[in-house]
N, C-alpha and C positions, 0 to 999 in steps of 0.2 A: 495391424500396426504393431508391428514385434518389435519389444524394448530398443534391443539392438539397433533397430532402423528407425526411431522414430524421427520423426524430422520435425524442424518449426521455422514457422513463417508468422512475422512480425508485422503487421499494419501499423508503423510509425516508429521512431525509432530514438523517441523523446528518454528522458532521465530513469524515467520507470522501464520502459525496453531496456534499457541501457543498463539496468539494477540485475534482470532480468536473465540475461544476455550472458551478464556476469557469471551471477548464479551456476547458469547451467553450464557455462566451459569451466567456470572450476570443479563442478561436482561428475568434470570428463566426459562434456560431451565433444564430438567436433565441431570444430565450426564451421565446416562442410556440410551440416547437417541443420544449420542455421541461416535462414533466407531472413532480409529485411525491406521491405517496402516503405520509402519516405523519398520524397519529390526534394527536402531540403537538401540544398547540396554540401551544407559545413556539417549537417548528420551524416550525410554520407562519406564525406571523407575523414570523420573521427573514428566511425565504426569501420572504413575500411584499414585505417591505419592500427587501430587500438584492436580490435578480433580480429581483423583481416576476413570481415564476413562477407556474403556474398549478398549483393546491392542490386536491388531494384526501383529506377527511377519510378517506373506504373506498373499498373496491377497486370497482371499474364494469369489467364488458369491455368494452365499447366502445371505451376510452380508451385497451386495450391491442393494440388492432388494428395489424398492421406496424407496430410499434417495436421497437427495440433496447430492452430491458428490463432494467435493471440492480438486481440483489435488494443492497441496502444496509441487509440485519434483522437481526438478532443472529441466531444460528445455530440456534437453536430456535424460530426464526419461519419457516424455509426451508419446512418442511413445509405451513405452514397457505398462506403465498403461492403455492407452486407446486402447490397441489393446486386453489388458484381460478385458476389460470392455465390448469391442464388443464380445467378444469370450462368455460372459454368456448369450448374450441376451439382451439388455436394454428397457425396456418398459417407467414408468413411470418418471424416475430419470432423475435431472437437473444437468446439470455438470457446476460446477464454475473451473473457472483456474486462477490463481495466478501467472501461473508464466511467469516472464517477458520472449517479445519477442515472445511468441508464438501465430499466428492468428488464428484466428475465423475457417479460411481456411483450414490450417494446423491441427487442433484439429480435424475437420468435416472429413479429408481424412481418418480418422483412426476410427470411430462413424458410426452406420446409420442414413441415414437420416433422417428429422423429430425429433430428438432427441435434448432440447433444449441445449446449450451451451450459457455460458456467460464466457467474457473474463474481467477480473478486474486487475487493475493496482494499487493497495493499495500503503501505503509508512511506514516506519516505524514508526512515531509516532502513528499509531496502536497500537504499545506496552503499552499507557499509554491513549487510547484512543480519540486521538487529532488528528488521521488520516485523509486522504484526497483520496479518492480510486475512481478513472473513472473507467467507464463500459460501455459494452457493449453487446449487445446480438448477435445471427445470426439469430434472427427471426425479420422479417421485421415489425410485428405489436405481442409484446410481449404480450402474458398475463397477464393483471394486475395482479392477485392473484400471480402469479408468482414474475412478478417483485418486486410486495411489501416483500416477502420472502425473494428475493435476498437480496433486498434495505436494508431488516433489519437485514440482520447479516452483514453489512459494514456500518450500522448508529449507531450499538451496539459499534461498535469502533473508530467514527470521524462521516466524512463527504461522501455519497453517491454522485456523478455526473456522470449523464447517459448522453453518447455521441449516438447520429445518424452517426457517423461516426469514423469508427477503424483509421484511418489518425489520429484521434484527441487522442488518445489512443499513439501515441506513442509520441506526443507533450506534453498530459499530464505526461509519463515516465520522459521526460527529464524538466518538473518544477516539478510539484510534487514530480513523483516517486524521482529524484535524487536531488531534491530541497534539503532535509536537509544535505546532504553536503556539498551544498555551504553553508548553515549558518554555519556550523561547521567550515569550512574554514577562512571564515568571524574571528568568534570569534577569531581563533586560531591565527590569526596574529594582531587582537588587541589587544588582552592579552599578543603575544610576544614584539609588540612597546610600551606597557605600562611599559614592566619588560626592556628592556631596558633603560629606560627614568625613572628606578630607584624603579617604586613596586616591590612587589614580587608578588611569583606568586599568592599563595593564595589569596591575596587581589586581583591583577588583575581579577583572574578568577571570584571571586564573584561579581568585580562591573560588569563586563559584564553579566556573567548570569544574574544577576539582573535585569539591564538595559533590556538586551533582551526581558527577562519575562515580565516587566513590558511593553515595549512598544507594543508586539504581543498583550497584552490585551486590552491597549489604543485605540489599532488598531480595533481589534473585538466588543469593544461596543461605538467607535464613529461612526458616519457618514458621518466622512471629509474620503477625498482620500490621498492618502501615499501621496502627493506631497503636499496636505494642511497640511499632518504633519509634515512633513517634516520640508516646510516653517516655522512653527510656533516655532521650535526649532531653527532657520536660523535666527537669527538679521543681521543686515547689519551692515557691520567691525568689526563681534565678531568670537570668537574662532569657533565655528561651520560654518562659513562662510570659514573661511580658510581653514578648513578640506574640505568640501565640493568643492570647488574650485581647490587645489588639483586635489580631485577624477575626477572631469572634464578635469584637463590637462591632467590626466593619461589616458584617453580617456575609462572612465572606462563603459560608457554606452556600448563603443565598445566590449569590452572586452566579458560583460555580454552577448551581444546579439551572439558576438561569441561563447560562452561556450553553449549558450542552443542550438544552432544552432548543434554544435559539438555532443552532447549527442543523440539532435535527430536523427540526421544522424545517429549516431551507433544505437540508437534503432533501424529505417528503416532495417539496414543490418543484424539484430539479427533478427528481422523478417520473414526478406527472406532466414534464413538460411547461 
């Protein structure tokens, strides 16, 4: 599978293909070199209007000869695709999975062996390319040429982080993967105590986008820790001091360390089925 000709084929062709998709025609691939599989017909005719890619109502092997194979199905569709994927034959093709909760394990029972698989945890600002995707493989010492393929259709859209351990994969589900809606969350109830307290909303909503955007940035090209920035916005007996203070009585570290703990837990049991 020489750079030059790699090809990929999509099992669905939902928001994350879609991110995906993106990715890789801007980072020059063609879209000739891009097959998609999804029975939805309003998917099919965005992705043939928006890439002008090439659409497959059902599965064909042929189509799935030396590709990079990327399962983008709800998680109770893995079974039915990877059992016509074993049914053609599989020789050279890497299989990526997307989709949450389903292990390395699970994917392999249904595959022959030998066959590489990679399991990826993206998150949704993929959409705009801001993403944050762990991974991981079922080969104990992966092929570089390989990994750097993987690595770069999920650096085409954020940030690649390769885990030695599938435990950490579903830790990363519950920050990353489910991380943006706790911010959403976040925002959503400061822009509701601001419209209380007499904004409206359009004005609330934009000083916090704002704010937001501007601090994720602050964030990404200092080299202080959230807690130096924190601080640095925190004077002693000023208005950020009392909000902050607050958030401590409300026992809010607790809260937080509760929720990621909670998300994990449910990732582990979507795991195991």
């Amino acid at each position: 599978m020489k750079k030059d000709k790699e090809e990929f084929i999509f099992f669905g062709g939902g928001n994350m293909a879609q991110a995906l998709i993106k990715g890789l025609l801007d980072s020059g691939k063609s879209n000739k070199t891009i097959t998609v599989i999804d029975p939805n017909k309003t998917i099919q005719k965005k992705l043939k209007e928006e890439f002008n890619l090439k659409i497959a109502k059902h599965f064909e092997p042929k189509i799935c000869s030396n590709k990079i194979v990327i399962l983008a199905v709800k998680p109770n569709k893995i079974s039915k695709v990877c059992n016509a994927l074993a049914d053609k034959g599989l020789s050279d093709e890497i299989i990526i999975s997307v989709a949450a909760g389903i292990t390395l394990k699970t994917i392999s029972k249904f595959l022959p062996k030998g066959i590489v698989i990679i399991r990826a945890m993206p998150n949704t600002p993929c959409l705009v390319k801001k993403g944050a995707t762990a991974l991981i493989s079922n080969q104990i010492a992966l092929n570089e040429e390989i990994k750097n393929k993987v690595d770069g259709i999920f650096s085409n859209v954020g940030k690649a982080f390769w885990v030695n351990n599938e435990g950490h994969i579903d830790i990363a589900t519950a920050v990353s993967g489910s991380g943006p809606a706790y911010f959403y969350l976040f925002c959503e109830n400061i822009i509701n105590a601001a419209i209380d307290l007499g904004l409206s909303k359009k004005l609330a909503t934009e000083l916090v986008n704002q704010t937001f955007i501007g601090s994720a940035t602050l964030n990404e090209i200092s080299e202080l820790s959230f807690i130096k920035l924190r601080k640095n916005v925190t004077s002693k007996g000023g208005t950020t001091e009392a909000a902050i203070n607050s958030f401590f009585e409300g026992d809010f570290q607790m809260l937080v360390n509760q929720a990621i703990k909670d998300a994990y837990k449910k990732s582990l049991e979507l795991s195991k089925g």
